[in-house]
MDTraj code that builds the backbone (N, CA, C; nanometers):
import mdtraj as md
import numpy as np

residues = "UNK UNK UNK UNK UNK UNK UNK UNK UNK UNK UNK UNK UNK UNK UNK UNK UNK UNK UNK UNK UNK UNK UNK UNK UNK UNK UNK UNK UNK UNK UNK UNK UNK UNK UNK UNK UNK UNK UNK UNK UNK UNK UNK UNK UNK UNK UNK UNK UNK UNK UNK UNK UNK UNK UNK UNK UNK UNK UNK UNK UNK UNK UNK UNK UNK UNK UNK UNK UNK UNK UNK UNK UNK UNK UNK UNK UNK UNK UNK UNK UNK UNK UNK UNK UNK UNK UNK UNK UNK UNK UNK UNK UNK UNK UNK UNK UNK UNK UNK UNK UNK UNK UNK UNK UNK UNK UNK UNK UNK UNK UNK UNK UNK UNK UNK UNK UNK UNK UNK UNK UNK UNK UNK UNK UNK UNK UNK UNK UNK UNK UNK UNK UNK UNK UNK UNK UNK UNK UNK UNK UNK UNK UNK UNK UNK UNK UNK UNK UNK UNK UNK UNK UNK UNK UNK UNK UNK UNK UNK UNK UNK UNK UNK UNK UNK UNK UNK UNK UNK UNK UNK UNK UNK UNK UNK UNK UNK UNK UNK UNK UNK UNK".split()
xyz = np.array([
    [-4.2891, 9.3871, 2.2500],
    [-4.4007, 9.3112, 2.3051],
    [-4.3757, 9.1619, 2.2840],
    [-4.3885, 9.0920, 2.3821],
    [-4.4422, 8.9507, 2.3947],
    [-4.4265, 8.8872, 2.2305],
    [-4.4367, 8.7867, 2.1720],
    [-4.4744, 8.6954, 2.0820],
    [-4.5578, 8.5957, 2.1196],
    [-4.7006, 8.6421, 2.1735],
    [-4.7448, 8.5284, 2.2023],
    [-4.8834, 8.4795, 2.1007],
    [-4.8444, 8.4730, 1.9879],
    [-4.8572, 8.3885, 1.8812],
    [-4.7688, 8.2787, 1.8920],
    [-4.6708, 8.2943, 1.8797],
    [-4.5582, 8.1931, 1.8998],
    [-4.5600, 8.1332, 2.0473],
    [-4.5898, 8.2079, 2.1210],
    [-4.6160, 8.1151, 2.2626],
    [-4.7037, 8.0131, 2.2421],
    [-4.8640, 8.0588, 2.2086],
    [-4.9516, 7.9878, 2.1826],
    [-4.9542, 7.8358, 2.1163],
    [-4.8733, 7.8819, 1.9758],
    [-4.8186, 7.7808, 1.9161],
    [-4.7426, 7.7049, 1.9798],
    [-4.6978, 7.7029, 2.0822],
    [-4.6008, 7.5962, 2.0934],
    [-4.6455, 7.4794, 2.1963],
    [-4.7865, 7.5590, 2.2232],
    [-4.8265, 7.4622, 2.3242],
    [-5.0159, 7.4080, 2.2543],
    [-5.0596, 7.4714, 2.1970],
    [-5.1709, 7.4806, 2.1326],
    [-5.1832, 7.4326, 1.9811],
    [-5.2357, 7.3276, 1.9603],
    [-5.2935, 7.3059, 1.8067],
    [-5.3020, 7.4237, 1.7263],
    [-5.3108, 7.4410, 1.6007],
    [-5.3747, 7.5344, 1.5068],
    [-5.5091, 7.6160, 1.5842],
    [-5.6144, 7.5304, 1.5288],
    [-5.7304, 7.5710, 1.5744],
    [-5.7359, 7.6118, 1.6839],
    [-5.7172, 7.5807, 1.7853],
    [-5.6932, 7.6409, 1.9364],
    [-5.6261, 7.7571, 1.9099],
    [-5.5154, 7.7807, 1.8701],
    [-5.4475, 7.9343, 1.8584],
    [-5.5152, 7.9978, 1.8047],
    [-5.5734, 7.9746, 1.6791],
    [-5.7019, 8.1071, 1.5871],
    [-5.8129, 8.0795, 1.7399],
    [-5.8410, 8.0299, 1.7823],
    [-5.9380, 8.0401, 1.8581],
    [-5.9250, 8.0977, 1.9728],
    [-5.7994, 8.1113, 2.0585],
    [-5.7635, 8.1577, 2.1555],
    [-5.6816, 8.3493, 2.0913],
    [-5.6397, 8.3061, 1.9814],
    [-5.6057, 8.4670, 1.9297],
    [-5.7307, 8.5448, 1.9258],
    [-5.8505, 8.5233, 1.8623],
    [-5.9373, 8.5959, 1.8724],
    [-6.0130, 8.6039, 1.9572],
    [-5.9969, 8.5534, 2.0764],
    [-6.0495, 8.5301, 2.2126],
    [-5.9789, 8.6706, 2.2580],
    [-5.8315, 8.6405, 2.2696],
    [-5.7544, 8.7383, 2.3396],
    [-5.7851, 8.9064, 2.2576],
    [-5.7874, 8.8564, 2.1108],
    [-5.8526, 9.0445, 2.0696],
    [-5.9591, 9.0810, 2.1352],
    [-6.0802, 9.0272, 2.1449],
    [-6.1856, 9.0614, 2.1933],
    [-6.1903, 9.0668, 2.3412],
    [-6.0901, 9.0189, 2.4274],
    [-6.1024, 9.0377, 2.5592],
    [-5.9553, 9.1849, 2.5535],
    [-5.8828, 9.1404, 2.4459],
    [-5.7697, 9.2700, 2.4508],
    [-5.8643, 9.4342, 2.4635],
    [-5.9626, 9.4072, 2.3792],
    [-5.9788, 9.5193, 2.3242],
    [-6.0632, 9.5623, 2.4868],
    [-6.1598, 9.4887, 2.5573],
    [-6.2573, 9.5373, 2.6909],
    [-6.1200, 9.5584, 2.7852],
    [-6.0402, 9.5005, 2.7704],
    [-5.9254, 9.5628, 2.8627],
    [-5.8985, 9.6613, 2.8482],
    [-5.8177, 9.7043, 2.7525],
    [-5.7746, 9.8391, 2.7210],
    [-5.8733, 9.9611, 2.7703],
    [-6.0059, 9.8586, 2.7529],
    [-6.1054, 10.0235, 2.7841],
    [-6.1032, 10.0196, 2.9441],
    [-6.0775, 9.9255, 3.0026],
    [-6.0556, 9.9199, 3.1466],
    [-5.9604, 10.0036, 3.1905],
    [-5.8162, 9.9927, 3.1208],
    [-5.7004, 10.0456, 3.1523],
    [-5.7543, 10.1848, 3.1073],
    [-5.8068, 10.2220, 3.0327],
    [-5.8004, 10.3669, 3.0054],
    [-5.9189, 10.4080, 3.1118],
    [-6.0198, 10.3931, 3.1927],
    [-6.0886, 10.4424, 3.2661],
    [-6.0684, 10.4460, 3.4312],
    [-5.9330, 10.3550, 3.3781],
    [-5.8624, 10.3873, 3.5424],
    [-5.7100, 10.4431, 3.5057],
    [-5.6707, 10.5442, 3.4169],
    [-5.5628, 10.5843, 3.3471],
    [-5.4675, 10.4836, 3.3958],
    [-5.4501, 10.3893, 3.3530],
    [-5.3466, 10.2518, 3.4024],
    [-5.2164, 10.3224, 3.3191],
    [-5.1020, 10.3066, 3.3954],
    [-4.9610, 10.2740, 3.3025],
    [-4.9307, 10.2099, 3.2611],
    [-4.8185, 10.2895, 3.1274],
    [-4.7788, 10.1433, 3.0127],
    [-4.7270, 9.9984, 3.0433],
    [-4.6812, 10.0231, 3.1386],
    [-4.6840, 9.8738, 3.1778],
    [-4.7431, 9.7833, 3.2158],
    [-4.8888, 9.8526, 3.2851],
    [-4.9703, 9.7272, 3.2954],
    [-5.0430, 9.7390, 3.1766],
    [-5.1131, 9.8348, 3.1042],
    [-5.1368, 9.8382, 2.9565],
    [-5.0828, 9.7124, 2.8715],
    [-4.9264, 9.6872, 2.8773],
    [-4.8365, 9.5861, 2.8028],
    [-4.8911, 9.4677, 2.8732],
    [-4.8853, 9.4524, 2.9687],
    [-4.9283, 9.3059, 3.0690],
    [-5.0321, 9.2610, 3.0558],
    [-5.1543, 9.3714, 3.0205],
    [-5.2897, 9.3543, 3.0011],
    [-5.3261, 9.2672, 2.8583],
    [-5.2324, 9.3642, 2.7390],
    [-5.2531, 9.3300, 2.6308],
    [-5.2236, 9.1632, 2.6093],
    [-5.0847, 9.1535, 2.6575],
    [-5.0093, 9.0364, 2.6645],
    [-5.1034, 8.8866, 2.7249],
    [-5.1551, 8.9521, 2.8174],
    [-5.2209, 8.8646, 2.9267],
    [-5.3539, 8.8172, 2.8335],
    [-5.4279, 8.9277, 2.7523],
    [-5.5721, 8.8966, 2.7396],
    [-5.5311, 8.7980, 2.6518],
    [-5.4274, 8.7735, 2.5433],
    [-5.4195, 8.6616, 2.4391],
    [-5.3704, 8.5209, 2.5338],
    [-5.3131, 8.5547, 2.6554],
    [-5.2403, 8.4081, 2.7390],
    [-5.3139, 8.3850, 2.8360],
    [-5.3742, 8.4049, 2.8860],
    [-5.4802, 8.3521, 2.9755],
    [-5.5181, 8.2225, 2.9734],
    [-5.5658, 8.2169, 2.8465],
    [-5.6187, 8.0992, 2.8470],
    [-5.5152, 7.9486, 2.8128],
    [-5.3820, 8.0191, 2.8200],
    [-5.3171, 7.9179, 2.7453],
    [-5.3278, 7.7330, 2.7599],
    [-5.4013, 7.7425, 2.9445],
    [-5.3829, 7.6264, 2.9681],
    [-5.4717, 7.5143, 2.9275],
    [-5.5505, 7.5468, 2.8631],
    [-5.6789, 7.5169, 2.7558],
    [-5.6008, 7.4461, 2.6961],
    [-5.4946, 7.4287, 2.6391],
    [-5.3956, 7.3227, 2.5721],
    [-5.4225, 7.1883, 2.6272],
    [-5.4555, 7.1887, 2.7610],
    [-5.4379, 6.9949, 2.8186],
    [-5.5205, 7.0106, 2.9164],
    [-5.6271, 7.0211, 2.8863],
    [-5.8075, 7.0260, 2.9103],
    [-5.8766, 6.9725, 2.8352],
    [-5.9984, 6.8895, 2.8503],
    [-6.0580, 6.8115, 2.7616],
    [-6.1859, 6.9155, 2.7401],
    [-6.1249, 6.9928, 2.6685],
    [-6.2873, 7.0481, 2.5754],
    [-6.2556, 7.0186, 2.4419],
    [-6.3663, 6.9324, 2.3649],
    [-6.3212, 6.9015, 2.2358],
    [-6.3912, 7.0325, 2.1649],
    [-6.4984, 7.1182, 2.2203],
    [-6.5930, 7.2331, 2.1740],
    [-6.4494, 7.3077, 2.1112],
    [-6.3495, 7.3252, 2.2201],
    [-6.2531, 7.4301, 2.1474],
    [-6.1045, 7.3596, 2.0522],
    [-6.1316, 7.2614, 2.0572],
    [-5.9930, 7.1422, 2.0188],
    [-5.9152, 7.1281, 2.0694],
    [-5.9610, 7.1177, 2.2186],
    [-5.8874, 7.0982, 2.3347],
    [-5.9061, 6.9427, 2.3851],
    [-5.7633, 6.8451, 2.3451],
    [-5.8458, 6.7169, 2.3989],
    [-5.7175, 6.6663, 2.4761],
    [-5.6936, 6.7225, 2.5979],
    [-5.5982, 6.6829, 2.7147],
    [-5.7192, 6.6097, 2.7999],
    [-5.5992, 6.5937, 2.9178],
    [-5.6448, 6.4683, 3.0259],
    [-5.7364, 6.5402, 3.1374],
    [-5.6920, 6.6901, 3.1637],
    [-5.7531, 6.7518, 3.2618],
    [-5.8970, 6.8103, 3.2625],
    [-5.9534, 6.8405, 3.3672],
    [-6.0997, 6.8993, 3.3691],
    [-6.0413, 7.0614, 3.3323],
    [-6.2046, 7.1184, 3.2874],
    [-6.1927, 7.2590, 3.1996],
    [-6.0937, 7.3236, 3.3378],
    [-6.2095, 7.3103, 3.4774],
    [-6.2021, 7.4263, 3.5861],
    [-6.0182, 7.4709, 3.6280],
    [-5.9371, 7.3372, 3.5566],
    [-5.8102, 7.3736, 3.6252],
    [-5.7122, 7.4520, 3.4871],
    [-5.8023, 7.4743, 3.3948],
    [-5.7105, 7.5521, 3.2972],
    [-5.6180, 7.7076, 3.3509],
    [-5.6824, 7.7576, 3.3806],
    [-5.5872, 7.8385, 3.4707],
    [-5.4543, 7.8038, 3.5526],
    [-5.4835, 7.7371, 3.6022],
    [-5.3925, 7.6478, 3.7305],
    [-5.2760, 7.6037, 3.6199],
    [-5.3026, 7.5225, 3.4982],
    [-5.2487, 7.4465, 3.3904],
    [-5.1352, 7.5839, 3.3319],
    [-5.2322, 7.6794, 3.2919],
    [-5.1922, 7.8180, 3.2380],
    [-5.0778, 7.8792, 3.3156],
    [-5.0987, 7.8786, 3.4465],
    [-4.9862, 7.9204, 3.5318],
    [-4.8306, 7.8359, 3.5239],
    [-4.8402, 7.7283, 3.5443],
    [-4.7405, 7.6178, 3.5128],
    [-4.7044, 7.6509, 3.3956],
    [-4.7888, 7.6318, 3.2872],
    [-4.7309, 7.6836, 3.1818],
    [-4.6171, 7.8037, 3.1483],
    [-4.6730, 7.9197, 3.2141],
    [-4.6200, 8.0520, 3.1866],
    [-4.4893, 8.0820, 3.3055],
    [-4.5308, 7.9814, 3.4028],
    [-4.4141, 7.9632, 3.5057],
    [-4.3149, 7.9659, 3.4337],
    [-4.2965, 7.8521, 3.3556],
    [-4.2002, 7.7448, 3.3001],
    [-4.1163, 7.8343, 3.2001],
    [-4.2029, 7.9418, 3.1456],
    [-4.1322, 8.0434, 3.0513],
    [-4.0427, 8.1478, 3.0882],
    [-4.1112, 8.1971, 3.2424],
    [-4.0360, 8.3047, 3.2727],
    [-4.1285, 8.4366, 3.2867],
    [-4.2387, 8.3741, 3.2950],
    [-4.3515, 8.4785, 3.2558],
    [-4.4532, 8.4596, 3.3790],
    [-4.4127, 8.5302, 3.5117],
    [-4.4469, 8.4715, 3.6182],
    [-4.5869, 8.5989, 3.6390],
    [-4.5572, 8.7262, 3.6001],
    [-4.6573, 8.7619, 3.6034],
    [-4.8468, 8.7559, 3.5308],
    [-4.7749, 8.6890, 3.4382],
    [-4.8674, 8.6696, 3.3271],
    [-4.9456, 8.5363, 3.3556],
    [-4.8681, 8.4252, 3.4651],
    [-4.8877, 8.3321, 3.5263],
    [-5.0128, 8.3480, 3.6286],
    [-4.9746, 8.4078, 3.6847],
    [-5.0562, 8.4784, 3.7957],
    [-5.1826, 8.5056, 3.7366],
    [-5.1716, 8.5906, 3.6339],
    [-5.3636, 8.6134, 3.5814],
    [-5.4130, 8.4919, 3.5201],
    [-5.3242, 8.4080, 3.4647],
    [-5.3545, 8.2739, 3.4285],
    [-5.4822, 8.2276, 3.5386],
    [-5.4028, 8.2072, 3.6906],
    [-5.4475, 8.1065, 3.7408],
    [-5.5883, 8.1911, 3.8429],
    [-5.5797, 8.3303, 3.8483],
    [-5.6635, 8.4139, 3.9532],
    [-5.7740, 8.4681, 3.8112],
    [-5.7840, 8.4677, 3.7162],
    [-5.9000, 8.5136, 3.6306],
    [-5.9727, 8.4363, 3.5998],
    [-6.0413, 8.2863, 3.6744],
    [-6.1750, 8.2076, 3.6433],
    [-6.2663, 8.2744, 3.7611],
    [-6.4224, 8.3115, 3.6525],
    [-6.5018, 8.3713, 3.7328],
    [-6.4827, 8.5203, 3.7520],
    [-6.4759, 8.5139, 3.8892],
    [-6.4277, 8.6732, 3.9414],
    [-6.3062, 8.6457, 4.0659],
    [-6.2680, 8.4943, 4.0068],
    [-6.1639, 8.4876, 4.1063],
    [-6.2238, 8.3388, 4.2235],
    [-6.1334, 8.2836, 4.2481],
    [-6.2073, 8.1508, 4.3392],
    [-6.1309, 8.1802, 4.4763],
    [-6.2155, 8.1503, 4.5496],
    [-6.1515, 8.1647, 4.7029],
    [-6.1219, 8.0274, 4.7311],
    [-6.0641, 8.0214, 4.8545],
    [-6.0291, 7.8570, 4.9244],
    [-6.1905, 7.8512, 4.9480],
    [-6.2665, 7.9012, 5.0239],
    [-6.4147, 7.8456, 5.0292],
    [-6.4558, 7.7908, 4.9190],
    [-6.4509, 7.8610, 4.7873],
    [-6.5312, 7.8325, 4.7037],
    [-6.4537, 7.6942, 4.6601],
    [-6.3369, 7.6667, 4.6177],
    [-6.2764, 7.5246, 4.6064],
    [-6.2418, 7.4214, 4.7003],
    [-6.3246, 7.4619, 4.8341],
    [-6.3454, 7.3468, 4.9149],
    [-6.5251, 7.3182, 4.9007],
    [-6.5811, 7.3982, 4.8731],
    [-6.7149, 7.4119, 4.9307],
    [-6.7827, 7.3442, 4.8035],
    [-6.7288, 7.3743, 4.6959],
    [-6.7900, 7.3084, 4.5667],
    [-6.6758, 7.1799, 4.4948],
    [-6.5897, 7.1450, 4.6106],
    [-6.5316, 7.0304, 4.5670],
    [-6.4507, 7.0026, 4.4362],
    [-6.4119, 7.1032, 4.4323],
    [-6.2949, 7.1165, 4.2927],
    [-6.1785, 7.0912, 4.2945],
    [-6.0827, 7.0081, 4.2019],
    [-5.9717, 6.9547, 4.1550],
    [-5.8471, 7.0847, 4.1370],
    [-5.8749, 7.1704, 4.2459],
    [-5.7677, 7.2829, 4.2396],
    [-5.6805, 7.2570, 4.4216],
    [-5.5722, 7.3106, 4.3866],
    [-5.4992, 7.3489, 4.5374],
    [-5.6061, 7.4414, 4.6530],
    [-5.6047, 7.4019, 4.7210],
    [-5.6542, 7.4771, 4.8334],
    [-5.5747, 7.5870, 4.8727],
    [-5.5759, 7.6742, 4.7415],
    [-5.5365, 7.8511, 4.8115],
    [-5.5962, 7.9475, 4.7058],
    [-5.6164, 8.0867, 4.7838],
    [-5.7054, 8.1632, 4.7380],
    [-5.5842, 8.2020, 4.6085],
    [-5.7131, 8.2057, 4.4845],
    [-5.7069, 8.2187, 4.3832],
    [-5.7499, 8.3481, 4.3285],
    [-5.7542, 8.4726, 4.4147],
    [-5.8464, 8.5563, 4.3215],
    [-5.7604, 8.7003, 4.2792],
    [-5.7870, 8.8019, 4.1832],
    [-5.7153, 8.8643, 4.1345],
    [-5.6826, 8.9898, 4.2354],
    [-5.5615, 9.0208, 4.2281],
    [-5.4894, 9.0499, 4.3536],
    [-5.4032, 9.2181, 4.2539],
    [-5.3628, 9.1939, 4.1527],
    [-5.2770, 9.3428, 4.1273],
    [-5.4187, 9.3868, 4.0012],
    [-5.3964, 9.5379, 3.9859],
    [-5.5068, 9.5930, 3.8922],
    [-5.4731, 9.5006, 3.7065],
    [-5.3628, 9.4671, 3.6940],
    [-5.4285, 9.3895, 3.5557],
    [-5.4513, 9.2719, 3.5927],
    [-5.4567, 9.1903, 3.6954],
    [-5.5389, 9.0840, 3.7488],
    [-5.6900, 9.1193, 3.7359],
    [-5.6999, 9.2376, 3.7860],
    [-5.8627, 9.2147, 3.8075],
    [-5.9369, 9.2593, 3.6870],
    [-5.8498, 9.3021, 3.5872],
    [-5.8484, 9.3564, 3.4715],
    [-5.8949, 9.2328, 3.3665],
    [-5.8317, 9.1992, 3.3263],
    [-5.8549, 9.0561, 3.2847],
    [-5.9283, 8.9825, 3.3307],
    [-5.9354, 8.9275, 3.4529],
    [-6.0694, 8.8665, 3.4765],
    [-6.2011, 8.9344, 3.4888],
    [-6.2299, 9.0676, 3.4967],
    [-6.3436, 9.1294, 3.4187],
    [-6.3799, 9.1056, 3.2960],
    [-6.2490, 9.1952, 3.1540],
    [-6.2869, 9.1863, 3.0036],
    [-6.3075, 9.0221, 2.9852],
    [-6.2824, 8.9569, 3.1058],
    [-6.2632, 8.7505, 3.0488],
    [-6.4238, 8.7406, 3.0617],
    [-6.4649, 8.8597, 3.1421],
    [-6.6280, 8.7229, 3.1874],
    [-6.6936, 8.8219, 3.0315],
    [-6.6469, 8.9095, 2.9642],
    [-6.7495, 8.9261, 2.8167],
    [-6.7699, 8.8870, 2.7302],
    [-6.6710, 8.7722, 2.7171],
    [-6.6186, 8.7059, 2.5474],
    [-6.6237, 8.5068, 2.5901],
    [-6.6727, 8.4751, 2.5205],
    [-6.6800, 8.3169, 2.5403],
    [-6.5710, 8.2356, 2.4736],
    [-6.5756, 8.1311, 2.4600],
    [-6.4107, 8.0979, 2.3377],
    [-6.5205, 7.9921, 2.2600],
    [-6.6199, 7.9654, 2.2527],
    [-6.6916, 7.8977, 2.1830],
    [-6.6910, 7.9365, 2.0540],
    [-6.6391, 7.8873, 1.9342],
    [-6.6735, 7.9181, 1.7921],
    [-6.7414, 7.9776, 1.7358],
    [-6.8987, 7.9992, 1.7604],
    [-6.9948, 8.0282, 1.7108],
    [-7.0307, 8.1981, 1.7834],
    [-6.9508, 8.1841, 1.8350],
    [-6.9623, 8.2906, 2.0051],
    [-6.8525, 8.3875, 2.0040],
    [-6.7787, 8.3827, 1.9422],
    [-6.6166, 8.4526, 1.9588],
    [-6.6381, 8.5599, 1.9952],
    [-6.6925, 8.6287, 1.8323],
    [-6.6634, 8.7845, 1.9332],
    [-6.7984, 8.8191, 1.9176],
    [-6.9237, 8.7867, 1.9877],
    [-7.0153, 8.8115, 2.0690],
    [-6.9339, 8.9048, 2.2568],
    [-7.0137, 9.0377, 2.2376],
    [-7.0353, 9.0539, 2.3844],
    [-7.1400, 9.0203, 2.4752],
    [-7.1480, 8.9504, 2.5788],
    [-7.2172, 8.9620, 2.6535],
    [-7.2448, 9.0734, 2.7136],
    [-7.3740, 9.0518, 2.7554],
    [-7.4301, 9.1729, 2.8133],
    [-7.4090, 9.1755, 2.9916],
    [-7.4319, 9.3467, 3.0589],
    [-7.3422, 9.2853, 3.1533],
    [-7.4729, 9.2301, 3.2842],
    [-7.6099, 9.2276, 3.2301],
    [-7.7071, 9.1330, 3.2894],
    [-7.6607, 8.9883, 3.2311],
    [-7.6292, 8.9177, 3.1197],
    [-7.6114, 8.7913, 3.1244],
    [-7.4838, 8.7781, 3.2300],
    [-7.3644, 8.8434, 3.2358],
    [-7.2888, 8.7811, 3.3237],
    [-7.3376, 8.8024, 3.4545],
    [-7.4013, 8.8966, 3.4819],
    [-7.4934, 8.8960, 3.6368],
    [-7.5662, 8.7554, 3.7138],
    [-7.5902, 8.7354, 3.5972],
    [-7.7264, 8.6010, 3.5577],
    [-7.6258, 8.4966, 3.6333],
    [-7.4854, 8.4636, 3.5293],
    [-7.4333, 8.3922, 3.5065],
    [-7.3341, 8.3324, 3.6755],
    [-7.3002, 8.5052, 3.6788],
    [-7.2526, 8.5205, 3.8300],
    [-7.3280, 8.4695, 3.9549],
    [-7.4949, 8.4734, 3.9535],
    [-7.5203, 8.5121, 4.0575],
    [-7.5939, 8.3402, 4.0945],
    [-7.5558, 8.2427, 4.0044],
    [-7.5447, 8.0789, 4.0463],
    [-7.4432, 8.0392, 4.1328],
    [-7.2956, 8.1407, 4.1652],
    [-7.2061, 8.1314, 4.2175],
    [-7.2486, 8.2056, 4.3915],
    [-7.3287, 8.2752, 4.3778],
    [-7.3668, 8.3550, 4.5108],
    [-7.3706, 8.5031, 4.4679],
    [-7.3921, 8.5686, 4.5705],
    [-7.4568, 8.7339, 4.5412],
    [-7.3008, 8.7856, 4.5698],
    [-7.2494, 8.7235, 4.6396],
    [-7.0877, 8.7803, 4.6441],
    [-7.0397, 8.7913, 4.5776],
    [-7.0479, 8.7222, 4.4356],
    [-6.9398, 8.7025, 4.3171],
    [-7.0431, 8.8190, 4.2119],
    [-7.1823, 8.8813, 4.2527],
    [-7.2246, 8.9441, 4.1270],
    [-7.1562, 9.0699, 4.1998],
    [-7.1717, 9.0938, 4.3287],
    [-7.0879, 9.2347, 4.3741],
    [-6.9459, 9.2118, 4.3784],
    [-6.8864, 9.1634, 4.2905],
    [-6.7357, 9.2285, 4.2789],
    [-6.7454, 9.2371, 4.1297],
    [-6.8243, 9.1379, 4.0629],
    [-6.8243, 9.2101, 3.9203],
    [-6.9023, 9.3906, 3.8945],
    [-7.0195, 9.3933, 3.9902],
    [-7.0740, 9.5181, 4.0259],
    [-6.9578, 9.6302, 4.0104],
    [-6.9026, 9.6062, 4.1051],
    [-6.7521, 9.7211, 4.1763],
    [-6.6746, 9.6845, 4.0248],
    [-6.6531, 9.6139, 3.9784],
    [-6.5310, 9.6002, 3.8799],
    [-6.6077, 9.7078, 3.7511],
    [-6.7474, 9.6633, 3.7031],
    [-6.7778, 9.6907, 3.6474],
    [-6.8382, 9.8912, 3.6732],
    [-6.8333, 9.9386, 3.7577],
    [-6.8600, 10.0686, 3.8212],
    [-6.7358, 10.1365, 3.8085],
    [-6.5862, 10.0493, 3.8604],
    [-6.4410, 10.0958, 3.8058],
    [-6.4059, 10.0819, 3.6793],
    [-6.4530, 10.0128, 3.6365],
    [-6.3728, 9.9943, 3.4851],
    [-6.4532, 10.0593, 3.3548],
    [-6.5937, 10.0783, 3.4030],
    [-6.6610, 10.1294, 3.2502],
    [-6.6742, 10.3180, 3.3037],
    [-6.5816, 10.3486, 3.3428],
    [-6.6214, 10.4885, 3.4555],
    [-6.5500, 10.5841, 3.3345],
    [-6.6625, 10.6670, 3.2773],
    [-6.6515, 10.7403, 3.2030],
    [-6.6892, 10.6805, 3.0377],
    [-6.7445, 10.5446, 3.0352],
    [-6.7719, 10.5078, 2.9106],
    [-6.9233, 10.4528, 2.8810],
])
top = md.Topology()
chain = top.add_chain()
for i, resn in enumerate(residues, 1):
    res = top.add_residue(resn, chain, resSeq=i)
    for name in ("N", "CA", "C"):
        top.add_atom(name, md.element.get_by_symbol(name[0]), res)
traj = md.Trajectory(xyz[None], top)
């Protein structure tokens, strides 16, 4: 498996890595129950696991000081950041959930329509540990005080449905596939 402790580290402060490691357990662990209710194979199992701790990597050069994140960029392009990042390694799949797991996924509408500092192309999760990850991502916050709090899956409804009724029905469907049998 991966070392991505040592990934983390190399791009992430201290605090950011304890903060993003226990981010990734607590989103590791709603994955896994994903992968097991759609009997996923070990390989996306491995990708999943791998993915829930790197996701966020691009949080490194984003200005949230909440997480000890004090780069030049806005939060919304951490993904985008994350991808480049994981590009650069060799880790193109892991790249990919980087940049398609904010939200439930951003379309070109939604980053023309709300005027965001991203490329104009659809962004949304496209292979099953894509959509995997950006599910277990909308339960766990990276806020300190918040770590491993679950949300409930009415607060992310709540949370979703400022984005439009479109974005609470694919968490709907995700959430109907992925908790199926639990």
């Amino acid at each position: 498996m991966l070392a991505v402790e040592e990934l983390l580290k190399r791009y992430c402060c201290p605090e950011t890595v304890e903060i993003l490691m226990i981010h990734g357990r607590m989103v590791a662990g709603k994955a896994l129950s994903a992968c097991a209710a759609v009997n996923a194979d070990p390989d996306t199992r491995r990708l999943v696991i791998e993915a829930a701790y790197l996701h966020d990597i691009g949080v490194c050069r984003v200005d949230a000081p909440d997480i000890a994140c004090h780069g030049k960029e806005p939060y919304i392009r951490h993904g985008l950041l994350g991808r480049e990042l994981l590009d650069a390694e060799g880790l193109p799949l892991h790249a990919l959930i980087c940049e398609r797991h904010t939200g439930v996924g951003l379309t070109i509408t939604d980053i023309t329509s709300q005027n965001l500092p991203l490329p104009q192309r659809d962004m949304t999760p496209e292979t099953l540990a894509e959509r995997i990850i950006c599910y277990a991502d909308l339960f766990f916050s990276k806020h300190p005080e918040r770590l491993e709090k679950e949300k409930s899956v009415e607060k992310i409804r709540k949370n979703l449905a400022k984005f439009g009724d479109d974005k609470v029905a694919i968490f709907d469907a995700w959430q109907r596939e992925f908790s199926a049998g639990s």
